[in-house]
N, C-alpha and C positions, 0 to 999 in steps of 0.2 A: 372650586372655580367660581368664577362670578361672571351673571349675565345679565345682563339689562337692568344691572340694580341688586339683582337678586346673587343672596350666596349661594349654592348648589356642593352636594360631597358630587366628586366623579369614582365612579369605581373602573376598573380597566377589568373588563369581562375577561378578554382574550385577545391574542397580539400574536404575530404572525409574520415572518419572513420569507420574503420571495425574490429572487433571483431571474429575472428576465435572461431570456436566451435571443429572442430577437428584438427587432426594433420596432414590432405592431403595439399599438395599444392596448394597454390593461383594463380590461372592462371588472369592476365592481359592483355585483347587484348589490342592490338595497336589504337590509338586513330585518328582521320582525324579533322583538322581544317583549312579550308578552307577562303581565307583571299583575299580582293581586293586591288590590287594596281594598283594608275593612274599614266600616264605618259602624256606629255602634248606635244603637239603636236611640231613640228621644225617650222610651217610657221602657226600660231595664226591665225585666219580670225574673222574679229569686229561681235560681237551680238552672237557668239558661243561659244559653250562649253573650247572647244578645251582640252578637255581632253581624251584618250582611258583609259578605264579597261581594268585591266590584273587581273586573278584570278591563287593562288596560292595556294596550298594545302600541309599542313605539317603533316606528318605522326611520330606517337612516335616509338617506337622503343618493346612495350611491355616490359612486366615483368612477372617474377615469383620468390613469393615469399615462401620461406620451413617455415613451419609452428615448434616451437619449442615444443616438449613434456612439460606436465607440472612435474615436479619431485614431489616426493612421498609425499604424505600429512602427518603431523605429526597424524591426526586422521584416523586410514584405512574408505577407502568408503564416505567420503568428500567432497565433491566439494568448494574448496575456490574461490572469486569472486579475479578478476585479479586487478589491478590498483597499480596508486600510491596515498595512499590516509592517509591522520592525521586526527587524531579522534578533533572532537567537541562537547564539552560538554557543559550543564546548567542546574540549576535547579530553579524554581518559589519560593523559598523560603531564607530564611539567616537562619532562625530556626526553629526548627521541634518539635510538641510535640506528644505524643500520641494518636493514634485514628485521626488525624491532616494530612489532603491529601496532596501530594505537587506532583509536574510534574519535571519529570527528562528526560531532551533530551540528549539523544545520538547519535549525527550525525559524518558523515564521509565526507569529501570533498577533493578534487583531482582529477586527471584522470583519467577514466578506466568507464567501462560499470554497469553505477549506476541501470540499470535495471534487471540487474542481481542479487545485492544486497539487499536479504534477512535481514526480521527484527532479529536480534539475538536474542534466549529468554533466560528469568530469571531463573536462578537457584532457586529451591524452598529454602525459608528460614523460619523458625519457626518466626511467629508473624511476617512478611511480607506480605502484600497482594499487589500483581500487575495485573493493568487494561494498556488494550493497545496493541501494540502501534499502535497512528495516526501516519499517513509515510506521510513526507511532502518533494517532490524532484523540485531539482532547477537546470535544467540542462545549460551547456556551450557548447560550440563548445570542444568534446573530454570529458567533463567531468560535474562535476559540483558540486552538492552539494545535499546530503540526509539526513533528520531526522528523527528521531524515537522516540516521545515524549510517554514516558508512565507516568502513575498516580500509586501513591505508597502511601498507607497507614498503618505503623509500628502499631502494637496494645502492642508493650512493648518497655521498654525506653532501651539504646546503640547503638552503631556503628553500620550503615548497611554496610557491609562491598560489596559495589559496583564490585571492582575489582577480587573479586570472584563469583558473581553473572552473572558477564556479559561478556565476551567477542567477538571479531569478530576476526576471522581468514584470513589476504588477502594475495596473492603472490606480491609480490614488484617486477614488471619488470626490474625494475631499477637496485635493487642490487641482485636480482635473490635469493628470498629468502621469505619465509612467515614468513608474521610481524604480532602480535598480539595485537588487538588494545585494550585496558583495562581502565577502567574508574579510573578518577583520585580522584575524589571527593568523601568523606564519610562522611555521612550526620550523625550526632550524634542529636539521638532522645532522650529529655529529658520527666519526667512527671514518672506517676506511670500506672504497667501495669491495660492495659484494661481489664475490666471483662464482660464479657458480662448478662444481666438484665435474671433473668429464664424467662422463659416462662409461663402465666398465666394455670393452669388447665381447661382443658375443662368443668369440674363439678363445678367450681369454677366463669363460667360465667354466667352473671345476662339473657343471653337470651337462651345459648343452655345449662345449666345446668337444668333446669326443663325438656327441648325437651328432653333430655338421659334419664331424669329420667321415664321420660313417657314410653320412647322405646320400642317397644316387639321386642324381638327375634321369631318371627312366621316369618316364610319363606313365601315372597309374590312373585306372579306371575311376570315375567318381562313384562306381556302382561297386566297388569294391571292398566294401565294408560291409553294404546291404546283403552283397554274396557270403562274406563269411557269417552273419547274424545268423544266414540260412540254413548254410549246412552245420553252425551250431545248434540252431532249431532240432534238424532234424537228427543228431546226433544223441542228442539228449531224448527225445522220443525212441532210439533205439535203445539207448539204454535201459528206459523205463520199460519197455517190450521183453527186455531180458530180463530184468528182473521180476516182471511180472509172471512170464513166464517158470521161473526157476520156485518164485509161491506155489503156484498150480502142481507142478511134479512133486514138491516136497508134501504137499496136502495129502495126493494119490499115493506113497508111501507110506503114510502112517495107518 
């Protein structure tokens, strides 16, 4: 860089991103870097240094920066995640049929505080079923990269129509504006719709259709289990009573 005439190297010590939450000012203290420079001595003497340290210390100058209100959200009570960011899309499949699971990633990549960013959800759709999403994030210095892979299984055949189903709402710093990111792709599901199998009748199974048949409706105790636990208990004690007893005799015999 050049200043006042002069050429200068700059080195970038360290850099640092921050993400405002409200709208108070940023206060930046002033920073101290302290630095050695040698000088080397007017009259050299053999086998010695012949250098002094001198220590210099550079002071920044601080900062404060005004935080900018965010403007009105097109959805009242909103929060949209800030950045600059373009949608990436992909799906695990080329063709789709009926009843036929496929995985749809919807990711976002660019700048801005991807920890912030929320998985958008699915609009309900008739004979759509959606599982998910795994969030897969790959962060950069300022930014980076997030996925949201979900699993999508149609149980009738047409258009799923993605770009109604899904959107993300972000503020674009850049051009001071919320951009809506909407998926491109619409997956056309071919085949005939799914019917689902009835359900077998209880009375109609080979093991609990005789148990029902049998059934009584007589009102049983709820303690009624805890009672027979008991005089199992104590059955089993009588047993052991006998038999211990019938050791003891047999002992006295020999």
């Amino acid at each position: 860089m050049r200043s006042k005439g002069q050429l200068y190297l700059r080195f970038r010590l360290a850099e640092y991103v921050y993400y405002p939450l409200t709208t108070q000012p940023l206060h930046f203290s002033p920073l101290a870097l302290t630095m050695v420079k040698y000088k080397f001595l007017k009259a050299p003497e053999a086998g010695q240094d012949n250098r002094l340290a001198g220590y210099k210390t550079y002071i920044s100058t601080g900062t404060t920066v005004q935080v900018r209100p965010m403007p009105a959200h097109p959805l009242a009570g909103v929060a949209a995640p800030v950045g600059s960011y373009k949608l990436r899309e992909a799906v695990s499949r080329t063709s789709f049929r009926v009843g036929q699971s496929f995985a749809y990633t919807f990711g976002v990549e660019g700048r801005g505080n991807l920890s912030a960013l929320l998985a958008p959800a699915f609009a309900a759709w008739p004979g759509l079923e959606v599982y998910g999403p795994e969030v897969r994030q790959e962060p950069t210095p300022g930014g980076g990269r997030k996925l949201f892979r979900y699993r999508l299984v149609a149980s009738r055949p047409g258009t799923i129509p993605l770009d109604s189903l899904l959107q993300l709402i972000v503020f674009n710093p850049a051009t001071a504006r919320y951009d809506t990111l909407r998926p491109e792709i619409r997956p056309r599901v071919r085949g005939d719709v799914a019917v689902a199998a009835p359900l077998p009748k209880p009375e109609e199974d080979p093991f609990y259709g005789p148990a029902l048949a049998d059934a009584t409706t007589t009102v049983q105790s709820l303690d009624v289990y805890r009672d027979v636990r008991r005089y199992a208990n104590w059955l089993l004690v009588g047993l052991v009573g006998v038999a211990a007893f019938g050791w003891w005799r047999a002992g006295r015999q020999r």
